[in-house]
Phi, psi and omega in degrees: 000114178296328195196173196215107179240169167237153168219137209250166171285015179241028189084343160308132171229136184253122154252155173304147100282011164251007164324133171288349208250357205288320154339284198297302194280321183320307202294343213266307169346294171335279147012269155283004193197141160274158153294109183266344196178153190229139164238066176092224189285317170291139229224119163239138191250181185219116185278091172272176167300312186293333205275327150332315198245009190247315196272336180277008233217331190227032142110340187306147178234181207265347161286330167278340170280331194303325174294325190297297193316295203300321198306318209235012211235129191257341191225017184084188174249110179290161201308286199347309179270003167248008172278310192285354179278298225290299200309311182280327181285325195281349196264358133014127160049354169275357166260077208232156184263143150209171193277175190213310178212213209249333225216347174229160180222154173253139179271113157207145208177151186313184176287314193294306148309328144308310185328296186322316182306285229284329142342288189279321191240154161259116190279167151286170183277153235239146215256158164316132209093352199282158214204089248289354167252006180248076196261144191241131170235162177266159195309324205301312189248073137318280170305328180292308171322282220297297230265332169301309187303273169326325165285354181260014175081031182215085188291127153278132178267127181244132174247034160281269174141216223215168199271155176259170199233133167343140139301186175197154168249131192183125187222153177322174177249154161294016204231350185222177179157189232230133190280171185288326185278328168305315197290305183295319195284117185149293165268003145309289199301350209241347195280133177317335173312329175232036163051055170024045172209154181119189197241128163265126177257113178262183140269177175274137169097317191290354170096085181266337194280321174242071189238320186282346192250348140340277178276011149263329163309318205280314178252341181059048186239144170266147221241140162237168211205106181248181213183156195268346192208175175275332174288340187290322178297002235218318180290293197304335195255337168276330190283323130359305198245061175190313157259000188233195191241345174332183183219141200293311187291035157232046174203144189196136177282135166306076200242200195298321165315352190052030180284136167237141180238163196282040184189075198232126154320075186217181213244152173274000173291316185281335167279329167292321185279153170238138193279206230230005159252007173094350193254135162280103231254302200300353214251288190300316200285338163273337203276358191242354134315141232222072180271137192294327185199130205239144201231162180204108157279137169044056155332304211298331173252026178326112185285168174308314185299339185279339160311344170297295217298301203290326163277003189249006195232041182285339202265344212253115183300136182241119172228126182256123194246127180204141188248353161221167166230042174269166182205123179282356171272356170052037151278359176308355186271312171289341172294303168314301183287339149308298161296296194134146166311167183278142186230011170182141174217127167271145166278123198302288203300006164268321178257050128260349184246356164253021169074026190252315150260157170302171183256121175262077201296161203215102158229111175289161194210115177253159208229158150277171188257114185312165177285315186290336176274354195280326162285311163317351167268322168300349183244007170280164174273194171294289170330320168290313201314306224274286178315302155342302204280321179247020166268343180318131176293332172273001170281317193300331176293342204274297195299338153298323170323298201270359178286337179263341182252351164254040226279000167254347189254163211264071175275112159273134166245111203269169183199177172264306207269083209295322187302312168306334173281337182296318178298313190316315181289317196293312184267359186243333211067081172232167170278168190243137164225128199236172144317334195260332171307109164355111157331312184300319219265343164275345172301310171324275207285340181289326176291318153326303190255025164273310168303002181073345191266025148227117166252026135241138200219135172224165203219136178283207193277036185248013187249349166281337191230127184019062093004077181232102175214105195308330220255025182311172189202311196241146178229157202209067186274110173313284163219190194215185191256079163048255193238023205293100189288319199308321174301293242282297187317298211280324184293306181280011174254023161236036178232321193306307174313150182268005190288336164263019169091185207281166198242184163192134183250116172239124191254146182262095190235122158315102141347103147070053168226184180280339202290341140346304190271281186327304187271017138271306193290312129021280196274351185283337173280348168227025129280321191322289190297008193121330204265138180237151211258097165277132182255186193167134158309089180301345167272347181265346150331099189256081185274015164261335181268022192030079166204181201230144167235133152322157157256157161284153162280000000 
């Protein structure tokens, strides 16, 4: 027996993480279970259905997870849990979509697996020709099926396959192409296996646009292409005309005019809002266009309304680019039926030793709560608490601390709070970059500090999404959106490029607060990944002798 897990009866498995073996069984967990919680050295991870049903999407079978358990469970496998791997993992591939006519697809699955469905979910009714091992449906609730079935615990393989589509002409440049790992993510997502529809899981920094652009070489097709901002769309379209042979008046931004170009861009805030009678005018106009392939950058903030959007494109190949696929909205289920299963995922601490991301330090840095906020927080609710805790007034000192001891490096300091970040900007002389900041006048400082002449910058949460600017060396987060893994993960992938060599991330947290209890939860995906959390006395922070002091555990 190599390492020592318990696995409790609600599927829950508890690990050592100071096992010497805890590496080697993290990566194999990963595979099939998420990390739900940390107490010190223990580490719990949670075997769900989707995750089950994620690790079978990509070839595991319920005998291979049951072995990593018995290999590593110092005390068995309760009955139970090894009824729910066999059970979930099995309803796998017993559910398939297939064509039927021009106008319809058929549902087939035993008699028996039906009886259940029809048991559990309410479908639409079902068309004339249907067969009690056979359901005939019209094309138009394709999603609505894929998505009822899957919230009911009834995954589907759908094999209709896909609409035909415009060409485009566009081949790699001599000067660019796709890293090995790039290359694989690629030939996943293309594979009869993963039916050409699911989501890749990158790190921030690992190239996920050219995985996306990959697979537009790869198919010749026109493409639409959605992105969380315009600069993250602004990216997309210069790395496109810069690595391919397209030609610029064929990639195009997406503006109120509605122009579609065979290579078109847009942000999901602009296809999603709606106007004051409530109608997304922009929703027909893309969804009826007949695009061979459709890519959603940074999935995980795929908003509720494109989930519409993302159902009405059932005919369409779908690749979802992600550096998580958590969602604190508990919504990873319509994205799998929607979207697609995860069909490649890398592991970040493998293209860090393989030198393709920085080398990253992870360090909390606790801070106390002065006495007078400190009663005000006690007499407060919960609900209040939170805010209190990352408004401490001794973080501006810890971050001047660390602005100093890090006085040569490249810093960012990101927040929640804009009046905090405005003091932050104010005590360091930095510019402030927000959501409400201009495009021109944030491309200046972003550019300023690539270029080295501002090596402070500080950034509201517009620092969660596709931000590129490599040469951050140091990170400073005052504070974050409660409990957020998808923040944690996006905040720190912007340390991950190597160009300026190894980083360090520091989260700034009030001592014996909720904000405390959050950034554990904060932090649990990228322990998932590897990363280990040095905590250290924010009063003990020595910056003329550049130096740090542990907390003891």
């Amino acid at each position: 027996m190599l390492s020592t897990l318990v696995v409790q009866l609600d599927g829950t498995i508890v690990a050592d993480s100071l096992d010497p073996f805890y590496e080697q069984v993290r990566e194999q967990l990963l595979r099939f279970s998420d990390l739900v919680y940390r107490v010190e050295r223990l580490h719990m991870y949670r075997m769900s259905r989707l995750t089950l049903w994620q690790a079978a999407a990509r070839g595991m079978t319920a005998r291979s997870v049951l072995e990593v358990l018995r290999r590593h469970s110092e005390h068995g496998i309760p009955y139970e849990v090894q009824q729910q791997v066999v059970t979930d993992m099995g309803w796998w591939g017993r559910i398939r979509l297939v064509f039927h006519d021009e106008h319809n697809f058929a549902l087939t699955a035993s008699s028996e697996d039906l009886k259940a469905i029809a048991d559990a979910c309410k479908l639409p009714k079902h068309l004339k020709g249907s067969l009690p091992s056979r359901w005939v449906f019209p094309m138009s609730v394709r999603a609505s099926v894929k998505q009822t079935l899957a919230q009911k615990g009834f995954p589907c393989v759908d094999e209709l396959g896909y609409q035909r589509a415009a060409p485009i002409e566009l081949s790699w440049r001599a000067n660019a192409g796709l890293r090995d790992y790039q290359a694989a993510a690629v030939e996943s997502f293309l594979s009869a296996d993963t039916g050409q529809s699911g989501v890749v899981v990158l790190p921030c920094g690992a190239g996920k646009t050219l995985v996306g652009i990959g697979a537009m070489v790869e198919l010749d097709v026109e493409t639409l292409i959605f992105a969380p901002t315009d600069t993250a769309c602004n990216q997309w379209r210069q790395e496109i005309l810069e690595k391919t042979t397209i030609h610029p008046s064929q990639v195009g931004m997406y503006r109120e005019t509605g122009k579609i170009s065979p290579v078109t861009i847009a942000t999901y805030h602009r296809v999603a809002a709606a106007n004051q009678k409530g109608t997304r005018r922009h929703f027909a106009t893309l969804s009826n266009h007949r695009w061979g392939l459709v890519i959603y950058d940074e999935v995980h903030m795929l908003p509720a309304p494109l989930f519409r959007l993302a159902a009405d494109m059932q005919s369409v190949r779908r690749l979802g680019l992600t550096a998580t696929l958590i969602r604190e909205d508990g919504a990873e289920t319509d994205v799998f039926s929607l979207i697609g299963p995860k069909c490649y995922e890398a592991a970040w601490k493998d293209l860090e030793q393989q030198g393709y991301l920085a080398k990253v330090r992870c360090v909390e840095v606790r801070v106390p709560l002065p006495g007078t906020e400190r009663e005000t927080y006690e007499s407060t609710d919960r609900r209040h608490r939170h805010k209190l805790a990352a408004l401490n007034s001794a973080k501006l000192e810890i971050l001047m601390d660390l602005a100093r001891l890090h006085v040569n490096d490249s810093v960012l300091v990101i927040g929640h709070y804009l009046d905090h970040l405005y003091e932050a900007a104010e005590l360091l002389s930095s510019p402030v970059v927000t959501g409400k900041t201009p495009l021109a006048e944030r491309e200046h400082w972003f550019e300023a500090f690539r270029n080295g002449s501002l090596k402070r910058l500080v950034l509201s949460r517009v620092a969660n999404m596709s931000v590129d600017i490599p040469c951050a060396s140091v990170i400073i987060q005052l504070s974050g959106l409660y409990g957020s893994r998808q923040e944690e993960a996006q905040r720190l992938g912007r340390l991950l490029r190597p160009d300026s060599g190894p980083g360090v991330f520091y989260t700034v947290v009030t001592n014996h607060s909720v904000e405390a209890d959050m950034s554990r939860h904060r932090s649990l995906f990228l322990i998932e990944q590897g990363y280990h959390y040095e905590v250290i006395d924010g009063q003990l922070i020595d910056p003329i002798n550049h130096s740090e002091r542990m907390i003891q555990p």
